[in-house]
NUDREN-713612 format. One line per 2 residues: number of its first residue (from 1); for each residue x, y, z of N, C-alpha, C, CB. Coordinates in steps of 0.2 Angstrom, whole numbers. Glycine has a CB too. Layout:
<sites>
NUM = X/Y/Z/X/Y/Z/X/Y/Z/X/Y/Z  ...;
</sites>
This chain:
<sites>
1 = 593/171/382/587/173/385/584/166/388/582/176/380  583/165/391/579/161/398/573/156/393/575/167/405;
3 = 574/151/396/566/147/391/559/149/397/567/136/391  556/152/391/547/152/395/545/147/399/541/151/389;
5 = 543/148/406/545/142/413/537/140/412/549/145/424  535/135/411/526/132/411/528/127/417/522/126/401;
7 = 523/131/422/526/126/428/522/120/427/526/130/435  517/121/424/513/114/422/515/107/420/511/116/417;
9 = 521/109/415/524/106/413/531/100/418/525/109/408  532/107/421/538/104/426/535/100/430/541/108/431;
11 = 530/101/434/526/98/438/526/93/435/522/101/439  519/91/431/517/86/427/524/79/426/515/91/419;
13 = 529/83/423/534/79/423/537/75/428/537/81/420  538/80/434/539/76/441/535/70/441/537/79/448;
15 = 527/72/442/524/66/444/525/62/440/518/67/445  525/61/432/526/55/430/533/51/432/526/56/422;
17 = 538/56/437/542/51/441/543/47/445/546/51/442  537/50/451/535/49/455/532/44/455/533/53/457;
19 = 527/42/451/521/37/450/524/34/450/515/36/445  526/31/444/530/23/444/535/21/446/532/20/439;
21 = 538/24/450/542/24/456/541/21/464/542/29/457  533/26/466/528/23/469/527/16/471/523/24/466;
23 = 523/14/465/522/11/461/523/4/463/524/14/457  530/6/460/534/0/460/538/-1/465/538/0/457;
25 = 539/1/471/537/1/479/533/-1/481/537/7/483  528/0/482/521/-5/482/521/-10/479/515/-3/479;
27 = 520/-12/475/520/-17/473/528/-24/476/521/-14/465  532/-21/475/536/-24/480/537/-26/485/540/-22/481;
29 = 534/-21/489/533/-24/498/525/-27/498/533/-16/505  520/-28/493/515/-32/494/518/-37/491/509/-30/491;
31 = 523/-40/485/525/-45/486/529/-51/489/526/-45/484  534/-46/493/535/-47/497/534/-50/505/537/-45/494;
33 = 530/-46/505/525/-46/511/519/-55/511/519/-38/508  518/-56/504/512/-64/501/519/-68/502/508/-65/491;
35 = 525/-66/499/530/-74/501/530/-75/508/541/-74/498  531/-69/512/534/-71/518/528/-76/520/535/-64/522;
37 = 521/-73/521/516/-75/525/516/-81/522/510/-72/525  517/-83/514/517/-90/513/522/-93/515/515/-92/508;
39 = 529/-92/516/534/-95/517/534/-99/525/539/-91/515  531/-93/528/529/-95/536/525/-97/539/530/-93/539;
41 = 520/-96/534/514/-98/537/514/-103/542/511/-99/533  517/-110/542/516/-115/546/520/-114/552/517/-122/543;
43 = 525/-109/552/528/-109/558/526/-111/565/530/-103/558  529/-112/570/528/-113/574/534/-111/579/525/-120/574;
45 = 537/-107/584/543/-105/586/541/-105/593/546/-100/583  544/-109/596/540/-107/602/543/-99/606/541/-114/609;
47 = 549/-94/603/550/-89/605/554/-85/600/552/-89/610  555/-79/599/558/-77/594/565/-77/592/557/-72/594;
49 = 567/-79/586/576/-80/585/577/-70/584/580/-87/574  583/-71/588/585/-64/590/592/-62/586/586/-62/598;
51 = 592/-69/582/598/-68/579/598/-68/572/602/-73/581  605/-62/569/602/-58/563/605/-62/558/605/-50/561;
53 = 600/-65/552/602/-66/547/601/-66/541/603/-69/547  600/-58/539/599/-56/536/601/-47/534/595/-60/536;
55 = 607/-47/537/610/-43/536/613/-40/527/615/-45/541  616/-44/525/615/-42/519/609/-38/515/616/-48/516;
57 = 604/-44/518/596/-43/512/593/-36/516/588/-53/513  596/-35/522/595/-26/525/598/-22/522/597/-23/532;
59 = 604/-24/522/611/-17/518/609/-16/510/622/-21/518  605/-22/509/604/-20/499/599/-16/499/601/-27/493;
61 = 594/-17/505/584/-12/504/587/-6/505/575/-15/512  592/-4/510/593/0/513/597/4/508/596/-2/519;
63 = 602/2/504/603/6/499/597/6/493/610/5/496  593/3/492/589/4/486/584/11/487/585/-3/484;
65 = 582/9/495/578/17/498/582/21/497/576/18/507  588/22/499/593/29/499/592/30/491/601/28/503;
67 = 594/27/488/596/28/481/590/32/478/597/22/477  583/28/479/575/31/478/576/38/480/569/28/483;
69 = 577/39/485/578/45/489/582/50/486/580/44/495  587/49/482/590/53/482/589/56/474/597/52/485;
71 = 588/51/473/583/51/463/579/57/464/576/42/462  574/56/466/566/60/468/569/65/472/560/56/474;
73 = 574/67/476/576/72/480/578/78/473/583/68/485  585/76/470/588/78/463/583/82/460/590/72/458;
75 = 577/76/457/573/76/452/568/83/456/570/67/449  566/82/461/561/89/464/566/95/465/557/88/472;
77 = 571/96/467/576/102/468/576/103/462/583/102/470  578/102/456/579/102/449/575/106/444/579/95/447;
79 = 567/103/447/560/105/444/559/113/448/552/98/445  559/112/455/557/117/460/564/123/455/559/114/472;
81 = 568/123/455/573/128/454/570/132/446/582/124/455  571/127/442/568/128/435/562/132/437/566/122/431;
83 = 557/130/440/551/134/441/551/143/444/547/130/447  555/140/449/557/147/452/561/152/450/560/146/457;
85 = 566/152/446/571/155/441/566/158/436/575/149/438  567/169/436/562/171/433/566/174/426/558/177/438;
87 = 562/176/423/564/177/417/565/185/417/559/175/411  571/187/412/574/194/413/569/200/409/581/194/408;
89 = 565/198/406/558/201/402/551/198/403/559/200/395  550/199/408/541/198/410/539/204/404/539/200/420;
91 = 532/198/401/527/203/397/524/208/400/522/199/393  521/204/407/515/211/410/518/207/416/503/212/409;
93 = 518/214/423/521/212/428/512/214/429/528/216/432  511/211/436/506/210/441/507/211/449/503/205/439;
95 = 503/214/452/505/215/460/500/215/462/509/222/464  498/209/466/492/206/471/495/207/477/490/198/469;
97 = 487/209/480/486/210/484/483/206/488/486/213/484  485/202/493/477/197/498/476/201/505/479/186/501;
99 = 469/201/504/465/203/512/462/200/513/462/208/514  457/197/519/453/196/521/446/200/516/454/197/527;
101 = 442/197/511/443/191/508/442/190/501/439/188/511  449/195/498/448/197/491/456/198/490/443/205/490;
103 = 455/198/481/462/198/478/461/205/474/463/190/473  467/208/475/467/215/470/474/212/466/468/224/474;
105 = 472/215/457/478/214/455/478/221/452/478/207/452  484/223/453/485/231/449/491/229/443/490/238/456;
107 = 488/234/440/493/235/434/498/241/432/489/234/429  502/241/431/506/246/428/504/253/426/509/244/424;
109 = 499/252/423/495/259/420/489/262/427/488/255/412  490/258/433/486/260/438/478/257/437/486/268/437;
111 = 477/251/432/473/246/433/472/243/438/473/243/429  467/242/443/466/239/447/461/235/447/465/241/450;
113 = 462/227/446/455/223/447/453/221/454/456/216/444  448/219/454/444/215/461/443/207/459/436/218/463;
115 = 447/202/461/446/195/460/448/193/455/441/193/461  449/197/449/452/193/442/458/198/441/446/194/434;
117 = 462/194/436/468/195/433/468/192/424/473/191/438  469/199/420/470/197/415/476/197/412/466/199/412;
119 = 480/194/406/485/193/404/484/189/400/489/192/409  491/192/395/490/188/388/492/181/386/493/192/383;
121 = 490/174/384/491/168/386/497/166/381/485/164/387  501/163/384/510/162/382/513/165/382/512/161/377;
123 = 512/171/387/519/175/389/519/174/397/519/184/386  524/177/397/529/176/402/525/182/406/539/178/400;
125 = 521/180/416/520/184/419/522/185/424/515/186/418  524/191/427/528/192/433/521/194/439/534/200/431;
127 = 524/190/444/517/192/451/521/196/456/514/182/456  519/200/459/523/199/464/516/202/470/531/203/463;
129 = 516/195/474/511/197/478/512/195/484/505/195/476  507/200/489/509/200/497/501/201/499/515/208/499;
131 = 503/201/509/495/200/512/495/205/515/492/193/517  488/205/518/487/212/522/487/210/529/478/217/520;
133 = 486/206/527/483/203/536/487/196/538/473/201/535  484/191/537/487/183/538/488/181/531/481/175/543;
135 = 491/173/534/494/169/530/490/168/523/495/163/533  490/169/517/487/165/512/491/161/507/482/169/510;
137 = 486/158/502/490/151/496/486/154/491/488/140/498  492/156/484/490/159/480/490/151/475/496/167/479;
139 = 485/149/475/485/143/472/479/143/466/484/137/478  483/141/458/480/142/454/482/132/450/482/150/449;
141 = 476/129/452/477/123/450/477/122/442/473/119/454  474/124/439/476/120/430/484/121/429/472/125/422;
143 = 487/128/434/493/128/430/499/125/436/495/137/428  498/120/441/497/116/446/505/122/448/498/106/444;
145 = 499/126/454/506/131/454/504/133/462/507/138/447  505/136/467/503/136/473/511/139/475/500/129/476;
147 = 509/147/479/512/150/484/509/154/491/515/154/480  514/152/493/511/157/501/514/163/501/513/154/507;
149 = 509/168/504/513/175/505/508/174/512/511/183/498  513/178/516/511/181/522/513/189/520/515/178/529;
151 = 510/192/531/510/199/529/518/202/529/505/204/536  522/208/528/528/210/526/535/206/522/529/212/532;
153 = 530/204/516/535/200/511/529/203/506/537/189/512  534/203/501/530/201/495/537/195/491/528/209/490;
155 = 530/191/488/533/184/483/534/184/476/529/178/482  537/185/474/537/188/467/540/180/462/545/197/468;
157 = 537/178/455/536/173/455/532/174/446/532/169/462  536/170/442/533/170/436/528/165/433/537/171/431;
159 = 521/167/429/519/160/426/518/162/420/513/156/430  516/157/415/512/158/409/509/152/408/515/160/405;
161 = 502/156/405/497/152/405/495/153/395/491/155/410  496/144/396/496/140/388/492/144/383/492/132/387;
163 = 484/144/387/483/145/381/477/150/384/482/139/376  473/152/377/469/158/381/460/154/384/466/166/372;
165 = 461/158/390/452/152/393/454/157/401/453/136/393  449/153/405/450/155/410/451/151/418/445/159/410;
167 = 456/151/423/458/150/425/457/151/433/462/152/423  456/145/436/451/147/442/457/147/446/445/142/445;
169 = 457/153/453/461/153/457/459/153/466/464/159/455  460/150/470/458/150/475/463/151/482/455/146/474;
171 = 460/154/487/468/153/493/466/146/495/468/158/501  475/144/497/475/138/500/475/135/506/477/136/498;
173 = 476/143/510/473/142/516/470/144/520/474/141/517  467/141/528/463/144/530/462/150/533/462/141/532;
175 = 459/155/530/461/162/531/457/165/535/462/167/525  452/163/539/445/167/543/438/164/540/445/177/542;
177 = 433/165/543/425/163/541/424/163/537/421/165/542  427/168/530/422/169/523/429/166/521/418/179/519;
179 = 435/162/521/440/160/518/440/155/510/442/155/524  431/152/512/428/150/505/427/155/500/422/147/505;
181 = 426/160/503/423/163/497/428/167/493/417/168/498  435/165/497/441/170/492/445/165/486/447/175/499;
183 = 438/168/480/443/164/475/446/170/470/437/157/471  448/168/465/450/174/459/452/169/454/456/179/459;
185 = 452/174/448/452/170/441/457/173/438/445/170/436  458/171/432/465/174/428/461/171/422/474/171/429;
187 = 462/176/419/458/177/411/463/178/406/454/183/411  466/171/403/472/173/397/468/176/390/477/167/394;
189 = 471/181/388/467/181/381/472/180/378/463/188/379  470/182/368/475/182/365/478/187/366/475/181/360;
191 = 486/184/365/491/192/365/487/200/360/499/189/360  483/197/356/479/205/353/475/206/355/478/207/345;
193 = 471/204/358/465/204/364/469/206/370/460/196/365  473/204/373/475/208/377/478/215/377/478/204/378;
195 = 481/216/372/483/221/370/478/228/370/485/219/365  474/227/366/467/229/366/464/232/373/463/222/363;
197 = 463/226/377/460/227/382/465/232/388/458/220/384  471/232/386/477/237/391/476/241/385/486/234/394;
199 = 474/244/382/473/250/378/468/254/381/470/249/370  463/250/381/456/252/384/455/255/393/450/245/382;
201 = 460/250/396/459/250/400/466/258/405/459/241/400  468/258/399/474/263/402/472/269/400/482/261/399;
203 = 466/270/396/464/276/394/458/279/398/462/276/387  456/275/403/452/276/408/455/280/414/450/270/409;
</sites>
């Protein structure tokens, strides 16, 4: 069986490769950047030498970029695929829906919300959601996670959320005049609070 995907975590852990990586690129070309100006400062040429020397000290920057590049290249394919990769047993599937300017999320039992989504926190949940109309960004930042659906697809895409609390969700993109106001939540409970609440809610 498949390990429970927290895209939180994937995420989170890119960036800690990213940063000092960065980082340390910056830092480099601003030191580099203080020798030069002080090395030459007093120059005086009356036109530019056009002649290369320093073909070596290019071919070394030029592989250390590529190498960066392909580091971070690896290391985001690697995380993106883990993320993406669903599990064979989703606890509760979910099918959202975006319109202009509201989220429905249905459930199996024929529960339908308006702007919230509930689900039980540390399990595995299956989305699979599509638009009515244009583009929108299914973007729930605590769990640093962001999809696009347009109209005639649906995206289908698993998360789970740590722990039980609630979870702001908003589109990410510009969808028409009231675009602000289309936000939605996700409400993990406990797995027996959840339970509970799909008892109550499937007997209706």
């Amino acid at each position: 069986m498949r390990a429970v995907v927290r895209s939180r975590h994937q995420y989170d852990g890119l960036a800690s490769l990213y940063l000092p990586i960065g980082l340390g690129v910056f830092a480099l070309v601003v030191v580099l950047f203080v020798v030069f100006l002080w090395r030459y400062r007093a120059s005086a040429r009356p036109e530019a030498d056009r002649r290369s020397r320093s073909n070596m000290a290019e071919g070394a920057w030029i592989a250390v970029v590529a190498a960066i590049v392909a580091v971070l290249l690896v290391a985001t394919l690697h995380t993106e695929q883990r993320v993406d990769a669903r599990a064979p047993d989703p606890a509760v599937s979910v099918e959202v829906t975006a319109a202009k300017w509201d989220w429905h999320f249905a459930y199996a039992g024929g529960t339908i919300l308006r702007n919230e989504a509930v689900v039980p926190a540390g399990r595995t949940i299956r989305f699979a959601v599509r638009s009515l109309d244009v583009l929108h960004g299914f973007w729930i930042p605590d769990v640093r996670f962001q999809r696009d659906v347009w109209p005639e697809h649906v995206e289908r895409f698993d998360l789970v959320f740590d722990r039980a609390g609630t979870y702001p969700g908003v589109c990410a993109w510009f969808c028409g005049l009231r675009h602000q106001n289309m936000h939605f939540v996700v409400r993990a409970l406990e797995p027996a609070a959840f339970a509970t609440w799909a008892a109550e809610h499937a007997a209706r």
